[in-house]
Residue, then its C-alpha position, 0 to 999 in steps of 0.5 A: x189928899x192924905x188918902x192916898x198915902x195909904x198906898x205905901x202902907x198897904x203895899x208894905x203890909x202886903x209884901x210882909x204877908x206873901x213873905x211871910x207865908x212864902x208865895x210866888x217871888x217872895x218864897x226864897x227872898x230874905x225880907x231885906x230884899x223884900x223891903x227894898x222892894x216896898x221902897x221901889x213900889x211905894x216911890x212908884x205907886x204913891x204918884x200913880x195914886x195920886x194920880x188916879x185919885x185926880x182923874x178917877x176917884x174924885x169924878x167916882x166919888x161926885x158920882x157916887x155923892x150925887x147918887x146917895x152911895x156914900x157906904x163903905x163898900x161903894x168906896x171900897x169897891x171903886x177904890x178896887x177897880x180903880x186900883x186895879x186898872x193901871x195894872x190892867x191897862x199896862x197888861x193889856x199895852x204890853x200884850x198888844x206891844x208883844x203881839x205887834x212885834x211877834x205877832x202871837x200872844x204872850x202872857x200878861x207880864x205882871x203877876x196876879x199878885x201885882x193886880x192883887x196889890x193894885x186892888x187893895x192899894x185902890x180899896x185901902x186908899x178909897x176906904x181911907x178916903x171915906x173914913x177921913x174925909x166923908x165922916x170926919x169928926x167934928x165936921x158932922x155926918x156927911x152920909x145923907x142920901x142927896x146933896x140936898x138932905x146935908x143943907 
């Protein structure tokens, strides 16, 4: 469960990227500003990690185990969908929230930046995971293609 905590990291790597090369929000922000804003995002999303580790990332990696996909890019692209919806199901809430009291359509309240970080936060955390817990050192290779092959 240490995967996840790659979270907060990821998303301090990220902001420190769009303000340095000045992008959306973080274009006229001193990088003190910025920061506090890591802190808030990372004691937001660390838990949300967490939580779609629980419900999505161990079913998808028993899914992707019993198929024999136990790759990188397996785990770096269910980590990014996985990431990334969240993101997505609070865009579409808030969309469907906004057309129920106004009855016309607004645009998705999170930037495209925001779905950008869901998504790396997911790949980084899931590539985490594949790195310490599929082939951890001293615990031997744990990349064969069937359940059945590791015996």
């Amino acid at each position: 469960m240490l995967a996840p905590l790659a979270t907060p990291l990821t998303i301090w790597a990220v902001f420190t990227v769009l303000s340095v090369i000045g992008a959306g929000w973080f274009a006229d922000k001193r990088y003190s500003l910025v920061l506090d804003n890591v802190v808030v995002y990372a004691l937001v999303g660390t838990p949300i990690a967490y939580v779609v580790t629980l419900a999505g990332g161990v079913p998808g990696y028993r899914l992707l185990f019993r198929r024999g996909r136990l790759s990188l890019s397996h785990f770096v692209v269910l980590g990014a969908v996985l990431g990334a919806l969240p993101f997505v199901v609070f865009d579409i809430a808030m969309t469907v929230w906004g057309l129920s009291l106004g009855g016309r359509w607004l645009e998705p309240p999170l930037s495209p930046w925001i779905m950008f970080l869901g998504t790396i936060c997911g790949s980084a955390s899931s590539a985490a995971f594949r790195a310490l817990g599929v082939r951890m050192p001293g615990r031997g290779d744990v990349t064969a293609t069937t359940p059945t092959e590791r015996a």
